[in-house]
Each structure stands twice: as structure tokens, then as C-alpha cells.
C-alpha positions as MATLAB code, in Angstrom:
seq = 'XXXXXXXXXXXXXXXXXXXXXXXXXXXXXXXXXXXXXXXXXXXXXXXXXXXXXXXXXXXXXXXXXXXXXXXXXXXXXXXXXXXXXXXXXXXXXXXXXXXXXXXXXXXXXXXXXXXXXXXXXXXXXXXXXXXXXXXXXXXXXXXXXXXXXXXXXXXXXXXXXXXXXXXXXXXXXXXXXXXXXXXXXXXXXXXXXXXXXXXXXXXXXXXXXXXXXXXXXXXXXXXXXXXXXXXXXXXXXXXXXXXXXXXXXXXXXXXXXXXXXXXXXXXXXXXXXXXXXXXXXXXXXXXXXXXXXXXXXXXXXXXXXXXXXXXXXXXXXXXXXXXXXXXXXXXXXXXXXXXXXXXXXXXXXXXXXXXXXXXXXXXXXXXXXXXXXXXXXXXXXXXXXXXXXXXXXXXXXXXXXXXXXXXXXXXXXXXXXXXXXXXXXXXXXXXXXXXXXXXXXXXXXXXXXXXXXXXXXXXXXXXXXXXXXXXXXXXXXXXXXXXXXXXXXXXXXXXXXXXXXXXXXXXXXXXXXXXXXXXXXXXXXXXXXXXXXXXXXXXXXXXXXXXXXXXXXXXXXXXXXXXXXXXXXXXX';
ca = [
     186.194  136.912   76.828;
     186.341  133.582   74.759;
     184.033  133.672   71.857;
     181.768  130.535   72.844;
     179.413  131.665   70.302;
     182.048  131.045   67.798;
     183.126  128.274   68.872;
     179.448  126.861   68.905;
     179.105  128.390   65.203;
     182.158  126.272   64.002;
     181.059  123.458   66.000;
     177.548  123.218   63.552;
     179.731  123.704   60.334;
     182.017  120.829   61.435;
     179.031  118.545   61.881;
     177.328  119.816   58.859;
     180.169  119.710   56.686;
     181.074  116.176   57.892;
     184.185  117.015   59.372;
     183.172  115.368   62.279;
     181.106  111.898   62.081;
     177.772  112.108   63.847;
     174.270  110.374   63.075;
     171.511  111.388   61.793;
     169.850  112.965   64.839;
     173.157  115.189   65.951;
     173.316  116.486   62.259;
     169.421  117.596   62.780;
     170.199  118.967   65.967;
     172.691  121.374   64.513;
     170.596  122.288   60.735;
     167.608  123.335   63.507;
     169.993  125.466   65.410;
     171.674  127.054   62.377;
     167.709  127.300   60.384;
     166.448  128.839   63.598;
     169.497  131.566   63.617;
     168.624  132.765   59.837;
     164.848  132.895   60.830;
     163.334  136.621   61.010;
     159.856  135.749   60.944;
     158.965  134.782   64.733;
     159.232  135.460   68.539;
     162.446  134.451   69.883;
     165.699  135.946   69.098;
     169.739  134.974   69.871;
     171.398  136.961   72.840;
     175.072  135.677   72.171;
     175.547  137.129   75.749;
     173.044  135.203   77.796;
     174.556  132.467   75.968;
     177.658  133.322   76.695;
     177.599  133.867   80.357;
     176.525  130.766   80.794;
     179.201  129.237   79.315;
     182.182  131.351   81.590;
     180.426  130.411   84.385;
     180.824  126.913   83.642;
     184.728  127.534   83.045;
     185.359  129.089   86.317;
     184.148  125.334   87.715;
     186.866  122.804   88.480;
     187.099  119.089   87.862;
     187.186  117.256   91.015;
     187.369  114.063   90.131;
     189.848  112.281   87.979;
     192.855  112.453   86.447;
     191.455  116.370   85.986;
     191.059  116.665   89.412;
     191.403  120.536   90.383;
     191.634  121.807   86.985;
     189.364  124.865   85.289;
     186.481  123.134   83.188;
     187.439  123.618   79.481;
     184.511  123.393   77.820;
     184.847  121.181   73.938;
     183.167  123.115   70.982;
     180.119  120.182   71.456;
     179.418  121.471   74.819;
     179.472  124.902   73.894;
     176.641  124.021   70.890;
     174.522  122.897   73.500;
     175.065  125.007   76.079;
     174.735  128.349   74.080;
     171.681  126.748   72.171;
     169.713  125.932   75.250;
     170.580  129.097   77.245;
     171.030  132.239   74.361;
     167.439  131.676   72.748;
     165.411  134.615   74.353;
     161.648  135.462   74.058;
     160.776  139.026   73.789;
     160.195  139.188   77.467;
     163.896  138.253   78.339;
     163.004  134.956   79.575;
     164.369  131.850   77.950;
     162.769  129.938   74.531;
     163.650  126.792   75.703;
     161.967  125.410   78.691;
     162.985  121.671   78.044;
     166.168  120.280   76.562;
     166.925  116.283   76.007;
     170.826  115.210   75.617;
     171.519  111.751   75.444;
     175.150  110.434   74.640;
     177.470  107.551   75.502;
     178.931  107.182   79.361;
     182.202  108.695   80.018;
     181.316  112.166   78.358;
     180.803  114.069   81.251;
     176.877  114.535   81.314;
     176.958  114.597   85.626;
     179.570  117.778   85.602;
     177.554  119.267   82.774;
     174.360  118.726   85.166;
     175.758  119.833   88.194;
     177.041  123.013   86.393;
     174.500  123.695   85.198;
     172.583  123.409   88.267;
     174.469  125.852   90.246;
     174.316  128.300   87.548;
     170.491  128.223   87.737;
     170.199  128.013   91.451;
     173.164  130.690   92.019;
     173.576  133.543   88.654;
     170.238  133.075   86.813;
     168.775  136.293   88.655;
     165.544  134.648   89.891;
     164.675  134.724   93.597;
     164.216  131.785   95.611;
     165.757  129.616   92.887;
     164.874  126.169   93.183;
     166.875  122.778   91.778;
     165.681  119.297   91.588;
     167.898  116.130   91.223;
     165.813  113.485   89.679;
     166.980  109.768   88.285;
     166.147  106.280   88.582;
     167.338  105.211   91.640;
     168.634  107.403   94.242;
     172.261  106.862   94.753;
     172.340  108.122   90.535;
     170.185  111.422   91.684;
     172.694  112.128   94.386;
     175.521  111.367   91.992;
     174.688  115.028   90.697;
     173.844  116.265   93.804;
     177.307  115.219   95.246;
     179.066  116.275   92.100;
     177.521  119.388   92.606;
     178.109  119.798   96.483;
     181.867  119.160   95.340;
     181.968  121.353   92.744;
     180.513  124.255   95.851;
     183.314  123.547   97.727;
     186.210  123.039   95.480;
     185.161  126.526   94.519;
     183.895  128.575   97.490;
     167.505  109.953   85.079;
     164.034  107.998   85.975;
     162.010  105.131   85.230;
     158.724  106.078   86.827;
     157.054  108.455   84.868;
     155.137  110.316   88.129;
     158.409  111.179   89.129;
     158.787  113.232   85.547;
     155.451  114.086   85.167;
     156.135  115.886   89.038;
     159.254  117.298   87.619;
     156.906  119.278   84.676;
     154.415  120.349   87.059;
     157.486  121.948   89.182;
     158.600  123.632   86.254;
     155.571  125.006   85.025;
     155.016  127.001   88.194;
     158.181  129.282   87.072;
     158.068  131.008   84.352;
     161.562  130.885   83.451;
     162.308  127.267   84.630;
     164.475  124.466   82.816;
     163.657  121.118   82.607;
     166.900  118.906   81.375;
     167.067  115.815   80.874;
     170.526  114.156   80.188;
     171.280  110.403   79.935;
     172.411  107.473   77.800;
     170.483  104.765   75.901;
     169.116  101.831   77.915;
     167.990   98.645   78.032;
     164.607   98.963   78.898;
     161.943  100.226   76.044;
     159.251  100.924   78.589;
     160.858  103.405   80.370;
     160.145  107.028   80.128;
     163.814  107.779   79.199;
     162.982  105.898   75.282;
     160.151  107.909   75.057;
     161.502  111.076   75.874;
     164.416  109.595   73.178;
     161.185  108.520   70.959;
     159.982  112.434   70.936;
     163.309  113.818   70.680;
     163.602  112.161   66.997;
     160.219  113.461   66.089;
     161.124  116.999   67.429;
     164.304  116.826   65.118;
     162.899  115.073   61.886;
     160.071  117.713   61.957;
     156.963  115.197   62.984;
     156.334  117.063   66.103;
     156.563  120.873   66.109;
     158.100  122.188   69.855;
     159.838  125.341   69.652;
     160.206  125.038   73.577;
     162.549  121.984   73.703;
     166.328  121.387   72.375;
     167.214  117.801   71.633;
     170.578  116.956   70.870;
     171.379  113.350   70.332;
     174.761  111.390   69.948;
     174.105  108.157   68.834;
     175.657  105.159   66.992;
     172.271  105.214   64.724;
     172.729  104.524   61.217;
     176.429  103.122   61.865;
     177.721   99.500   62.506;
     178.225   99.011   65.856;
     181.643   97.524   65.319;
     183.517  100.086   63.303;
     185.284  102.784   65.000;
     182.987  106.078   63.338;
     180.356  104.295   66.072;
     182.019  105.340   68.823;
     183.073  108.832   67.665;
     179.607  109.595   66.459;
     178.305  108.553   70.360;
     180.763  109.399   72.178;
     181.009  113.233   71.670;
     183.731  113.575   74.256;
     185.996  111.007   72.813;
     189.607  111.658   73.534;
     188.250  114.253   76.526;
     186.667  112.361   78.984;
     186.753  109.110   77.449;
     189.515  107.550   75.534;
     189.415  105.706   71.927;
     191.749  102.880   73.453;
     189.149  102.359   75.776;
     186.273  101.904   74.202;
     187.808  100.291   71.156;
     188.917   97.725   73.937;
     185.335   97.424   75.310;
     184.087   97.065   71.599;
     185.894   94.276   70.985;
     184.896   92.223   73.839;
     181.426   92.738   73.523;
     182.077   91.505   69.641;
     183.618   87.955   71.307;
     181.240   87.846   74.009;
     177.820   88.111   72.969;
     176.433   88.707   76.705;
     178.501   92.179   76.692;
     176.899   93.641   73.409;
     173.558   94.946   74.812;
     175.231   96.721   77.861;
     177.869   98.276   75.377;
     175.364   99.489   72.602;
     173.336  100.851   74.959;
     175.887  102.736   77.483;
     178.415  103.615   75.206;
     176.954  103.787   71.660;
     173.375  105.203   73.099;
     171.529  102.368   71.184;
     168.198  101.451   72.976;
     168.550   97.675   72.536;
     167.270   94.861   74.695;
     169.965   93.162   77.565;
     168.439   89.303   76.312;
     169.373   87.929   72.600;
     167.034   90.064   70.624;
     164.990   87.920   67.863;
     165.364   91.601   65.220;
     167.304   94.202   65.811;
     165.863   97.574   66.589;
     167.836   99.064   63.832;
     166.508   96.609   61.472;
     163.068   97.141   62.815;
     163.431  101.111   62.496;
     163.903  100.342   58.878;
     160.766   99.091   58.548;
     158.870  102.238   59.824;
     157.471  104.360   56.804;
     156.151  107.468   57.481;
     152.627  108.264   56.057;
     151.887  104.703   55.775;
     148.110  104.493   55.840;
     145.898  101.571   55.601;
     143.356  103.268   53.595;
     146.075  103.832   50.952;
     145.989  100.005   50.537;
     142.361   98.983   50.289;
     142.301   98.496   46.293;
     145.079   97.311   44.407;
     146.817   99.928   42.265;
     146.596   99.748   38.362;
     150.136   98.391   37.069;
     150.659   97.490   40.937;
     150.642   93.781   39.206;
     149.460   92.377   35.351;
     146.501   91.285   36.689;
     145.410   94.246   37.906;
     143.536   96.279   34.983;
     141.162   98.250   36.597;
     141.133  100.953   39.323;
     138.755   99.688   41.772;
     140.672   96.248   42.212;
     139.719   95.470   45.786;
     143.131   93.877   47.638;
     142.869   91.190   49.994;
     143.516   91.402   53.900;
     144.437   88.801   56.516;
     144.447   89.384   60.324;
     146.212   88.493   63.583;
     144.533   88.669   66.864;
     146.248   88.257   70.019;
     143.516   88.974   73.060;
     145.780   88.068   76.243;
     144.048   88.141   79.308;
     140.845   90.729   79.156;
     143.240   93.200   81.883;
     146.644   93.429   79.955;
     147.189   94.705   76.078;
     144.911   93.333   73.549;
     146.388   93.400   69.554;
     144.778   93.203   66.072;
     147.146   93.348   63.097;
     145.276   93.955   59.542;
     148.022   92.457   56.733;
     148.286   92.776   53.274;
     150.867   92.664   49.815;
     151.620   94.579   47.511;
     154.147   94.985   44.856;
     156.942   97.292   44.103;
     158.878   96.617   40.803;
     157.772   93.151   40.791;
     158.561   92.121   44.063;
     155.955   91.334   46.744;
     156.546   93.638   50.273;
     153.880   92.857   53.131;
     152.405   95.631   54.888;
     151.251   95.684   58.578;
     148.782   97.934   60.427;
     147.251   97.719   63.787;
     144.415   98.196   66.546;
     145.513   98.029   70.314;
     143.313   97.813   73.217;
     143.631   98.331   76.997;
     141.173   98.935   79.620;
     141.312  102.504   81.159;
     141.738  101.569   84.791;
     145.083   99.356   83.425;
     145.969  102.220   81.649;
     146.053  104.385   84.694;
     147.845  101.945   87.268;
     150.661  100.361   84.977;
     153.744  101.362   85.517;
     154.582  101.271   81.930;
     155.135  104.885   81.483;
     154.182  105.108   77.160;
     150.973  103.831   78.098;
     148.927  107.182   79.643;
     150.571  108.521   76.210;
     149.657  106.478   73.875;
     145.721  106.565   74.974;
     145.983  110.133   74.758;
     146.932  110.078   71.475;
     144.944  107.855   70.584;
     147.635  104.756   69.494;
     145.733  103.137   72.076;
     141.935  102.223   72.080;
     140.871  102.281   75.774;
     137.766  100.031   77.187;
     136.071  101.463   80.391;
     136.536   99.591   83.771;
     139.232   96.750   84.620;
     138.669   94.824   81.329;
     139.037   94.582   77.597;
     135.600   94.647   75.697;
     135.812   91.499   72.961;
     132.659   92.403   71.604;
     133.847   96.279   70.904;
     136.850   94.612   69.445;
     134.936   91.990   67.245;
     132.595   94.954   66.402;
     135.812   97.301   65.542;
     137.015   94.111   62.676;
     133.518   93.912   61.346;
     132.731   97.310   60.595;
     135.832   97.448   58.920;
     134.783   94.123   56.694;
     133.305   94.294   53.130;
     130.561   91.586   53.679;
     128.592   89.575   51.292;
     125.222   88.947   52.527;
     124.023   86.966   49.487;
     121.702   87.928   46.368;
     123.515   91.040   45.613;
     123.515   92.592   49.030;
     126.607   93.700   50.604;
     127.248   95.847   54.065;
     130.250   97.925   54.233;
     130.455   98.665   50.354;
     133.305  101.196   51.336;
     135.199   98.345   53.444;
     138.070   96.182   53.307;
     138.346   92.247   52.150;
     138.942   90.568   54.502;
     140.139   86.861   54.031;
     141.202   84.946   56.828;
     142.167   85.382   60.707;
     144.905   83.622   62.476;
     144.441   83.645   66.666;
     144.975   81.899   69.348;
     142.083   79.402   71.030;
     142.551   81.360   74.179;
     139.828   83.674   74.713;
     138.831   83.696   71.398;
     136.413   81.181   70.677;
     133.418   82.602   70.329;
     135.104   85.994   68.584;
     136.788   83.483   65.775;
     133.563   81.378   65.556;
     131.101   85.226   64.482;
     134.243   86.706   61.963;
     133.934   82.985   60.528;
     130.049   83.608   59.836;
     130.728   86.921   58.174;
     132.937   85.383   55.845;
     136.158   85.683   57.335;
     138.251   82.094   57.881;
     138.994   81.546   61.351;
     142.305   79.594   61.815;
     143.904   78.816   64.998;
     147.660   79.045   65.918;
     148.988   76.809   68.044;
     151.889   78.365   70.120;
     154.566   76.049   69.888;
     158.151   76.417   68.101;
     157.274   74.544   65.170;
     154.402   76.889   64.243;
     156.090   79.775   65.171;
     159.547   79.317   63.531;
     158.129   79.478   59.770;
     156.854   82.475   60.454;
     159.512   83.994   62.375;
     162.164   83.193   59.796;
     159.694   84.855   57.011;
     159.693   87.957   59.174;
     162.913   88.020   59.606;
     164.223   87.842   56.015;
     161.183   90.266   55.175;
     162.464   92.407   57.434;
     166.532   92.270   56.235;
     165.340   92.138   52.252;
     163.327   96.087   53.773;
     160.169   94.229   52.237;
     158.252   94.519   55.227;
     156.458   98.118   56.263;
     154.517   99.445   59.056;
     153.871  102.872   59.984;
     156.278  104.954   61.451;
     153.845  106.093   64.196;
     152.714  102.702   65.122;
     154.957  102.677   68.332;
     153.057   99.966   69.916;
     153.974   97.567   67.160;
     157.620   98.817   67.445;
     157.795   98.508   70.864;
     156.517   94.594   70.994;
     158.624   93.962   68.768;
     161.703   95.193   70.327;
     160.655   93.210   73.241;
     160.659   89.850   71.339;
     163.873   87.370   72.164;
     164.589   84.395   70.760;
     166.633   81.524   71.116;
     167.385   78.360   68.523;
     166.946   75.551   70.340;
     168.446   71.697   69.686;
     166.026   71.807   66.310;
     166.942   75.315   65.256;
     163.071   76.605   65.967;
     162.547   79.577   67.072;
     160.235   80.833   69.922;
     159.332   84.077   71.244;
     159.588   85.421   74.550;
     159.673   88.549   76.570;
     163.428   89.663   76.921;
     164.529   88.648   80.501;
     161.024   87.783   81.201;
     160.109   91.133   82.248;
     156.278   91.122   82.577;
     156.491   94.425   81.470;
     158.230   93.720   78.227;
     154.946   93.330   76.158;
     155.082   91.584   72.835;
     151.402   91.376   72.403;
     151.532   93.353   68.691;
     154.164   91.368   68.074;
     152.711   88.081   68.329;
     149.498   89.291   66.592;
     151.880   90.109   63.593;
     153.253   86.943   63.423;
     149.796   85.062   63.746;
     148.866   87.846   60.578;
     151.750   86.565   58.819;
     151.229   83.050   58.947;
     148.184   83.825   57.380;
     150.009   85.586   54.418;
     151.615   82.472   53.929;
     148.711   80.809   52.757;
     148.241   80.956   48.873;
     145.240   81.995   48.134;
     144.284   83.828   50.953;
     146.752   87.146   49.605;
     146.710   86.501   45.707;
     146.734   89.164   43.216;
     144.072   89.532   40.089;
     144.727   86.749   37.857;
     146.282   88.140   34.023;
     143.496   88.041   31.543;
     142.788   88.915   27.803;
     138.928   89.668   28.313;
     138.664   92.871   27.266;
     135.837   95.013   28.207;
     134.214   97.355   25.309;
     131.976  100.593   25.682;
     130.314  102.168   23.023;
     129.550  105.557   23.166;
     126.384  107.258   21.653;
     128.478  109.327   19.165;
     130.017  105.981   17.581;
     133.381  106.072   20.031;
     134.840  102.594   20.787;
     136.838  102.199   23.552;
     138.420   98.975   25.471;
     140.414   98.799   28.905;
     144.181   98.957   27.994;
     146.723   96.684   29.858;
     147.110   99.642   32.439;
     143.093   99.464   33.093;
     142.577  102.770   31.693;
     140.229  102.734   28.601;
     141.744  103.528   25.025;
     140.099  104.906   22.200;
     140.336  102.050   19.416;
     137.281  103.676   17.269;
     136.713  107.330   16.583;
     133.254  108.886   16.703;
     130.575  108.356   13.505;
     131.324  111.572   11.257;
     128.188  112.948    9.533;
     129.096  111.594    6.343;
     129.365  108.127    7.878;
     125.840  108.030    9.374;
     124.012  109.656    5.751;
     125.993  106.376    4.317;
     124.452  104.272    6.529;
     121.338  105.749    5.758;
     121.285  104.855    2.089;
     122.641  101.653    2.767;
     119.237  100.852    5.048;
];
């Protein structure tokens, strides 16, 4: 029998080794598998035969389509990594580890004879009874793609936007207790589809965010490449030269370089780059870039000593400024808290946000991250049809360090809050009570020459890697994926909702450009001023010490020594 195991083994070392150029999320893929095979410690073991019939079952399929047509499958050492990961991991019981695996890769590599394989395996030699197998996609005639290529496959040899349809899929599953769940697909164009975030959780499986020992990912992805250059398309396209030929694709490369319409349908179907199908304003690569992981805004309430030469002590507080973007009370509702700070001299501007939807919008949108975000709580959910303002003014205020005159202050443990860009709509009366607590209330008007200062400060923020927001803040990232932007006869910029698809939101993203604008006011983000006051504290033992230029104090007199003080004594 042909040692698939092997060939799976050697596959990982190539990948590892860098024989063969993947991204960063295929290279994962493969350190889990080969971490998880030198493991000891834990439930699941390897059966290199399980994983192995799987595999000759496969190659006793023939192609029947193609230049291929009526040929034995062959399976390519990348096929055989995923195939023996996905189907040799055992639990004690015999029944399989992995009860969910997520492949996504360029077209052309194959995925629907994979699936329909696959499929008949399952429904034919997995030993279970009654075996059951679902076709599920986005539209029907791609379900029945697999279903025919299956039906074909039979007698040659005697994916979905609407999340209820997955959701259905999981409940289906969960009934058996041996049951796969696969997802396989390509990149889209279309972040608010459940196939991103299924993408979205695949990367946090790999990078270790997200612990599930009950799902493989494998992605092959142009990520971390440019798009242009030829190690794009091998790292995507793991069936290059197979299924799919390098002539080819170089060809469709380099018309979607010299015609700008053709990029977003080329980086997303054959380079498995989630980009937008209108002129996006940042691209998500760029944007990814600005996701830092543990970014907190708590981190960032006081300035830190040496942050900046005016900053001396440790308890420094650092200015805020805010964006607010309230829509209409039913759809997404954003509040973007901004600061600066300084790395190495250089000012970076940091971004953190509140979102808000009501529950019963929540529940009937068919924006599939939505039910997930609540319930992790990236979302702030209102009961009924509409957005609370007042819970949302409330939310800003009891996060604001307020002076109430003669000394007194409420929220001695909160943040200073300077000044709050918005936009007149809907919030009036919410701009005119942050404005009495001390908080300047500016409005933005929402027209291209307002907005393309801003944009163009974002922008080269963005590019210079001096902007940050948290790399869990997927609501921000999202909005702002969804932002195009065209130059018009000026050369302002304007945002809009790429192919103005109501769904597209860019609600966080406007709020972050009305908390920007802000920034760019002078004195509203300004660090301590440099100073030579020094402050002195004498100690009851005679010890002198003054704040240094790092803000911590330095001895500059020792203590009184006995002799010192009976001196002093005859001297009185």
C-alpha cells in the first residue's frame, strides 16, 4: 500500500523547511499537526491506518471531468496532509478527534472532487449505519456542483452565505457522534458572510487565540505576499501545476494588474484574499497590520514615564478624544475612544471602541458575525427594536474623569477625556450633556472636504504601521474593510459602502475618522510640557531626594549621621 502517511510527513517538512512557499497560516497548519504528533500528554492519538484508508479510497476514484477525464485520482502530498490529518486523529473510543475541518484555497485546485470524495467515503466505507450527507453552499446550482460531481464519480465507478443554513448544518452534525462537518472554499468578496468568519476563526485556531482541538484548519493564502509576484500564486494555489497551471494564472495576474476592475475577483478566487469587489479606500492587508494583539485601553490611561520628556512622573494622566457615529437608532451604533502615544520619538495613534445594536436587529439581520459578536460580547446589545442613546451617553460618562469644581472630581479612576467629534444627526442633545461634563462637542460635517484630511492622515498612519487597534476588535476591522473611496475632480476623498451594499457597514469606520479629526487638533492630544521644576522630599532621617528626568526620585542627600545631628546641637 502507498505510504500516505509518509507522504503527508514529508509534505509538513517541505512547508516547514521552506521548500515549498506558503503563508503564514499553511505553515501553522502543518507546526500544529507535527506539535500534536510529538504530544503524549492527552486524549487523542494517530491511527496511520484510519488515515490511510481514507486516502486509497480516494485513489480508487476517477476524474471525470477534464483533460483527466477517466483517470485514477492521484492524490499530491498537500492533499494527503489534509486528508490523513482530518481523518487519522482518533479519540480513545475509536471515533474521530476532529469533528470540523476549514480548507480554503484558490479555484482550480480541486476542492469539489476532494468534497465529493470525501462524501462518498463517509456515506459508503465509514462503518456507520444509516449514513447521512449534506451538500450545502450559497446558491444551489454550487451545492449540486458536489452533488453532481459526486453522482458522477458513483457511476464512473460502479459554501453559504446565510448563516441558518450553517448553523442547521452543526445541529445535523451534533446528533452523530462521529459526524464531519467540512467546510471547503475560496476567499470572497463579501466580509459579512459566514465564509470570512469561519476564515476569521480559522486564523485564531492556528495562531493559538482560540483553543479547538475538534477542528483542522488548513489555509492557502496569498497573505503576507505581494499579490503580483509569482510566490503569490504558489503559496494559494496548492495544486499549481496539477489542476491549475502557472501559465494560467500568471496570465490572469497580469490582467488584473492592467485592469484595475479584475483585481478584487482575482485576489479573492485565486489568491484566497478576502478583499472588497469596489476600489477599496485601505487595503485589508494594510489594515491587518494594524491589529495588535493584547492591545488594551486601560494600558493607555496615563502616560508612561520616558513615553515623552515631558512626562516625569508615573501617574501622568493621557488625553482622549472620541468619535461617535449613532446612525439610525435600528442599525449599528459606534463610539471610538482615541489617543497618542510615542514609540522612539515618534507619535502612533491608538484606537479602541464601543458598538451598539438593538437585540431584536441582532436577531433578524442577515449579517451572519452579528449573533456572534453579541455573544461575545464585541457587541453591546439594547433591548427591543432600538438603540438606547442615553445607555450610550451613560457608557462615555462613566468612563470620564470629571471635574466638578472646588476640588471635587467623579470618576477619580477614569479617563480624560478632551473633545468629541459627531455628526448633528441624532446627536444633539447627546453632544450638548458630554459638552457640560467637560468634554468639547464638535460637529463633522459629512462632506469630501472634511473628510479627505482625515482620510489621507489615516491612510499614511496606517502605511507608516503608526496606527493600532486591537486585534480582536473585528467590528472596527470589518467597517473598515467595507470603506471605498474614490478621488473625485478635486482629489477629495469620500467614503462609501463598497457597491453600496446596505449590508456593508462602515459605521466604526466613520466613528474613527470623526475620532481622528479630533486628534488633529493641537491641543486637544498634547503631551506634558518639558520642565525644570523639580520637586524635593525630605525625609525624617535627613534624606533628600528630587524627581529625576525619568520621574523616579533620586537620592541627592544622604541621611543625618549621628555625628551630624550632636554638631548641630552645639552649634544651637
Amino acid at each position: 500500500m502507498k505510504n500516505y502517511v509518509a507522504n503527508a510527513l514529508q509534505y509538513i517538512d517541505d512547508i516547514l523547511s521552506g521548500k515549498i512557499i506558503a503563508c503564514k497560516w499553511t505553515v501553522l497548519a502543518c507546526q500544529r499537526q507535527r506539535n500534536d504528533l510529538a504530544r503524549t500528554d492527552w486524549q487523542y492519538h494517530f491511527d496511520a491506518e484510519a488515515a490511510s484508508d481514507a486516502c486509497s479510497f480516494l485513489e480508487l476514484l476517477t476524474h471525470v471531468k477534464g483533460e483527466h477525464g477517466g483517470e485514477t485520482l492521484v492524490l499530491e502530498p498537500w492533499q494527503c496532509f489534509y486528508v490523513t490529518t482530518v481523518f487519522g486523529w482518533k479519540q480513545a473510543n475509536g471515533r474521530r478527534r476532529f469533528r470540523r475541518s476549514i480548507l480554503f484555497c484558490g479555484k482550480g485546485q480541486g476542492k469539489s472532487f476532494l468534497s465529493s470524495g470525501l462524501a462518498i467515503y463517509m456515506l459508503a466505507a465509514d462503518g456507520e449505519a444509516g449514513a447521512e450527507v449534506v451538500c450545502a453552499a450559497r446558491a444551489t446550482d454550487q451545492a449540486r456542483l458536489v452533488f453532481d460531481t459526486a453522482r458522477d464519480l458513483l457511476r464512473a465507478n460502479p459554501r453559504h452565505r446565510d448563516r441558518e443554513v450553517v448553523d442547521e448544518c452543526e445541529r445535523g452534525t451534533d446528533k452523530r457522534v462521529n459526524s464531519l462537518l467540512s467546510t471547503i472554499s475560496h476567499a470572497g468578496e463579501n466580509l459579512s458572510c459566514v465564509g470570512f468568519e469561519q476564515y476569521t476563526a480559522a486564523t485564531k485556531i492556528l495562531t493559538g487565540e482560540h483553543t479547538d482541538e475538534r477542528t483542522f484548519c488548513v489555509l492557502y493564502s496569498a497573505d503576507g505576499f505581494d499579490w503580483k509576484s509569482e510566490e503569490a500564486l504558489w503559496a494559494s494555489n496548492p495544486n499549481l501545476g496539477v489542476s491549475v497551471y502557472l501559465d494560467t494564472l500568471r496570465e490572469a495576474q497580469q490582467r488584473a494588474i492592467s485592469i484595475p476592475s479584475l483585481q478584487s475577483a482575482f485576489r479573492s478566487h485565486n489568491l484566497c484574499e478576502w478583499c472588497s469587489a469596489d476600489s477599496q479606500w485601505v487595503e485589508t492587508s494594510k489594515l491587518a497590520a494594524c491589529r495588535e494583539r493584547g492591545l488594551k485601553m486601560e494600558n493607555f490611561r496615563y502616560w508612561s514615564v520616558g513615553e515623552h520628556p515631558g512626562v516625569t512622573q508615573p501617574h501622568m494622566l493621557r488625553p482622549f478624544v472620541l468619535g461617535m457615529d449613532l446612525a439610525s437608532r435600528q442599525d449599528l451604533a459606534a463610539t471610538i475612544f482615541c489617543t497618542k502615544g510615542y514609540l522612539d520619538g515618534i507619535e502612533h495613534y491608538y484606537l479602541f471602541g464601543k458598538y451598539y445594536l438593538p437585540t431584536e436587529t441582532v436577531e433578524a439581520s442577515p449579517i451572519s458575525q452579528y449573533k456572534g459578536w453579541a455573544k461575545r460580547g464585541l457587541l453591546i446589545t439594547h433591548s427591543g427594536p432600538s438603540n438606547d442613546y442615553a445607555a450610550i451617553e451613560s457608557d462615555i460618562l462613566s468612563l470620564h474623569r470629571q471635574h466638578l469644581g472646588y476640588g471635587a472630581i467623579r470618576n477619580d479612576d477614569g479617563y480624560a477625556f478632551k473633545g468629541v467629534g459627531f455628526d448633528n444627526w441624532q446627536a444633539q442633545q447627546m453632544s450638548g450633556n458630554l459638552e457640560k461634563a467637560g468634554i468639547t462637542a464638535i460637529p463633522f460635517p459629512k462632506n469630501a472636504k472634511t473628510y479627505s484630511p482625515v482620510m489621507d492622515f489615516f491612510t499614511s498612519l496606517a502605511l507608516a504601521g503608526r496606527l493600532h487597534f486591537a486585534h480582536d476588535d473585528e467590528v472596527l476591522f470589518w467597517c473598515l474593510n467595507n470603506v471605498v473611496a474614490h478621488r473625485d475632480n478635486n482629489d477629495n476623498l469620500f467614503p462609501n459602502k463598497a457597491n453600496k451594499d446596505p449590508l456593508r457597514k462602515i459605521d466604526a469606520a466613520i466613528a474613527a475618522l470623526y475620532a481622528l479629526r479630533m486628534a488633529m487638533v493641537p491641543e486637544l492630544l498634547v503631551a506634558p510640557e518639558v520642565t525644570d521644576i523639580r520637586v524635593t522630599f525630605i525625609d525624617d532621617d535627613g534624606t533628600v531626594r528630587q524627581n529625576g528626568p525619568d520621574g523616579k526620585l533620586i537620592q541627592v542627600l544622604g541621611p543625618v549621621t549621628a555625628k551630624e545631628m550632636k554638631q548641630d546641637e552645639v552649634r544651637r
